[in-house]
C-alpha positions as CSV (number, residue, x, y, z in Angstrom):
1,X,0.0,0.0,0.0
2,X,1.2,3.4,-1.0
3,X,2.1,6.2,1.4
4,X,0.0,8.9,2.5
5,X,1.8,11.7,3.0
6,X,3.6,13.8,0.6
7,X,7.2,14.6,0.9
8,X,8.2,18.0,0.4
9,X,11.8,18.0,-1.5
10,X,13.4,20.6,-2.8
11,X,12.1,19.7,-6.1
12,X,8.4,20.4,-5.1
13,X,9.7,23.7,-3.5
14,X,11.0,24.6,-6.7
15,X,8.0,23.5,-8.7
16,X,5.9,25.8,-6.1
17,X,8.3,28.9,-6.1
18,X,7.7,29.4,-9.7
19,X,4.1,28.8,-9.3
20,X,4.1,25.2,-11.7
21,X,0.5,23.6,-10.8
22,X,1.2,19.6,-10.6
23,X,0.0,16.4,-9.6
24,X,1.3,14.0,-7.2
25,X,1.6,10.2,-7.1
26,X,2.9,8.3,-4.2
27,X,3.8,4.4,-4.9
28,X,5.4,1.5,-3.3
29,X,9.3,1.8,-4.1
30,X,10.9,-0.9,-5.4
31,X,14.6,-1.1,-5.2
32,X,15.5,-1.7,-9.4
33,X,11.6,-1.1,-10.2
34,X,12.8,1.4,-12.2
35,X,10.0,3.5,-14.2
36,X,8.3,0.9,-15.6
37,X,7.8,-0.1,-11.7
38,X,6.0,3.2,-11.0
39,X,4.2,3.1,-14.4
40,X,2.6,-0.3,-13.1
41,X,1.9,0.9,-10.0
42,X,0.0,3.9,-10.9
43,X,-1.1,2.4,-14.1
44,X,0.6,4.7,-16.2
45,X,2.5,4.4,-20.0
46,X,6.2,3.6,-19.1
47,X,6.6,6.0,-22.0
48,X,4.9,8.7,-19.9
49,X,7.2,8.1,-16.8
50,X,9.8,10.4,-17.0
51,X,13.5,8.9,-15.7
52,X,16.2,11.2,-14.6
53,X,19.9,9.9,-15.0
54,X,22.7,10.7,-14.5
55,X,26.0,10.8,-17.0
56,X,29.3,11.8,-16.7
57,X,31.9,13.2,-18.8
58,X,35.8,12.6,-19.1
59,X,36.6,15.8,-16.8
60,X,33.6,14.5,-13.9
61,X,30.9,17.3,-15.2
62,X,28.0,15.9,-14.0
63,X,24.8,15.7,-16.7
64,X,21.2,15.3,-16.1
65,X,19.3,13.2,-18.9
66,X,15.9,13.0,-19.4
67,X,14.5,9.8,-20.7
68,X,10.7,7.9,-21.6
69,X,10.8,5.1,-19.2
70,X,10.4,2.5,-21.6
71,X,13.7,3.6,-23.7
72,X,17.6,3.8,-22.9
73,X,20.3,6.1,-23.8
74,X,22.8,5.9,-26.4
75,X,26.0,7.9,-24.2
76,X,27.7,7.6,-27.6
77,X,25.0,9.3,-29.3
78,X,24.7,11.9,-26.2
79,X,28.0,12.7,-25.9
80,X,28.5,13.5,-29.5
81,X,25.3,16.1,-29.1
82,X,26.6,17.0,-26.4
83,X,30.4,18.1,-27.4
84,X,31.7,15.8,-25.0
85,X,34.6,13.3,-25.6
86,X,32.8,10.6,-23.2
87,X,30.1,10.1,-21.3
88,X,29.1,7.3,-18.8
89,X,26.4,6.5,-15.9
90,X,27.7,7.8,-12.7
91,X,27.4,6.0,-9.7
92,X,25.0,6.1,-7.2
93,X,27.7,8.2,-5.4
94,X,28.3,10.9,-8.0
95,X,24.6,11.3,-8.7
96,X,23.8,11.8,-5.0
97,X,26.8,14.2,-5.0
98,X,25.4,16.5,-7.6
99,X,22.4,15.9,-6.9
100,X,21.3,15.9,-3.6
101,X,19.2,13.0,-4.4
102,X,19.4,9.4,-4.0
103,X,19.1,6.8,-7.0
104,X,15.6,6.3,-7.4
105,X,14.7,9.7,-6.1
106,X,16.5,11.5,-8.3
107,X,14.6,14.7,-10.0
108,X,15.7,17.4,-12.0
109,X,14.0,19.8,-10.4
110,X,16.0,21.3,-6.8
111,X,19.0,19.9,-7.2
112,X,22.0,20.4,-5.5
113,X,24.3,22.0,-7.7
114,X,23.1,23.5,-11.4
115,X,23.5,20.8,-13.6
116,X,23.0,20.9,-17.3
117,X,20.0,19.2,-18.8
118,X,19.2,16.9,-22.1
119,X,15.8,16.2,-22.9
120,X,15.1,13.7,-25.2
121,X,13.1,16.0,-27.7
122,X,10.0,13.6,-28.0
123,X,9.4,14.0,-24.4
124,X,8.2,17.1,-25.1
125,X,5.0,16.0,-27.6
126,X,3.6,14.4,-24.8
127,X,0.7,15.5,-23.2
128,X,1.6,15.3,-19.9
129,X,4.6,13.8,-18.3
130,X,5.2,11.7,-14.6
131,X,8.7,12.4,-13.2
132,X,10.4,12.5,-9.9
133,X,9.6,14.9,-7.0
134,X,13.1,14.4,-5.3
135,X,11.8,11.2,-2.6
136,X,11.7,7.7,-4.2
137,X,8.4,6.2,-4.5
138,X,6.7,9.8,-5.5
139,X,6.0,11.5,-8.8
140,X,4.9,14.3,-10.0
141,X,2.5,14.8,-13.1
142,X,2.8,17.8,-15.5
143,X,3.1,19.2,-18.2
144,X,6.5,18.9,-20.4
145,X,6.9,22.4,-21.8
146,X,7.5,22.7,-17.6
147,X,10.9,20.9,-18.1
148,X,11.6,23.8,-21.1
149,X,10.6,26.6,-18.6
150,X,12.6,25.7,-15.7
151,X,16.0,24.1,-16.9
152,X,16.4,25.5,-20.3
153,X,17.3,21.9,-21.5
154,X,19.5,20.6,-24.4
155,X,17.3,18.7,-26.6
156,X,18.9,15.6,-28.2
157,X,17.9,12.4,-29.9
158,X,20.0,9.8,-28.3
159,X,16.8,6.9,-27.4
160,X,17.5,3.6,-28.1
161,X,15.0,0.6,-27.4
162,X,16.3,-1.8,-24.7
């Protein structure tokens, strides 16, 4: 059974500071659920769900990706769009260090330091989007052109079916 009360991270104090009406969801964390975990849970479209990661590069600048739930990313494909020589995942260390956020709580919205942002571009021709709110086992619903207002993303195409 999920949760009752909703967390307030510094992702949902950024989303109210600039006045952003959203939605929450609270679900039953699983540790590896993943996205398509929460979409189950709240019987939503994996593609819907929203994952934030984590990347990267060869001098340790940290990068925020936005991906559908049900896709993965080509780093090749990301660091080349994103003029880096190479990317990778960071660990659940590093991401918590730029972040402020643990792995599987992890929201682009109030993080620790500034962190650049890619968006997959087709994120954005959704109708409404479910990502993080900073706490593992919450969401928030709205609307994509949010991620645009906020972060002032990098769009890419870097999705690759798993």
């Amino acid at each position: 059974m999920a949760k009752s009360k909703t967390p307030v991270t510094a992702a949902i104090r950024q989303l109210r500071q600039a006045r952003i009406d959203f939605s929450e969801y609270l679900y039953d964390y699983v540790e590896h659920g993943g996205a398509a975990h929460a979409a189950n849970e709240l019987r939503l479209e994996a593609n819907h769900v929203i994952k934030t990661l984590v990347f990267s590069d060869e001098r340790d600048s940290a990068y925020l990706m936005l991906m559908h739930g049900d896709l993965e990313v080509s780093a090749k494909n990301l660091a080349r769009q994103l003029d880096c020589k190479s990317l990778g995942a960071s660990t659940p260390q590093a991401a918590l260090k730029h972040t402020g956020y643990l792995v599987g709580g992890i929201s682009p919205f109030g993080t620790r330091k500034g962190l650049a942002v890619a968006v997959e571009s087709s994120i954005l021709d959704l109708p409404q989007i479910f990502i993080n709110g900073g706490k593992r086992g919450f969401l928030v619903g709205l609307p994509p052109q949010t991620l645009v207002d906020l972060l002032q993303p990098e769009l890419v195409s870097v999705a690759i079916k798993p």
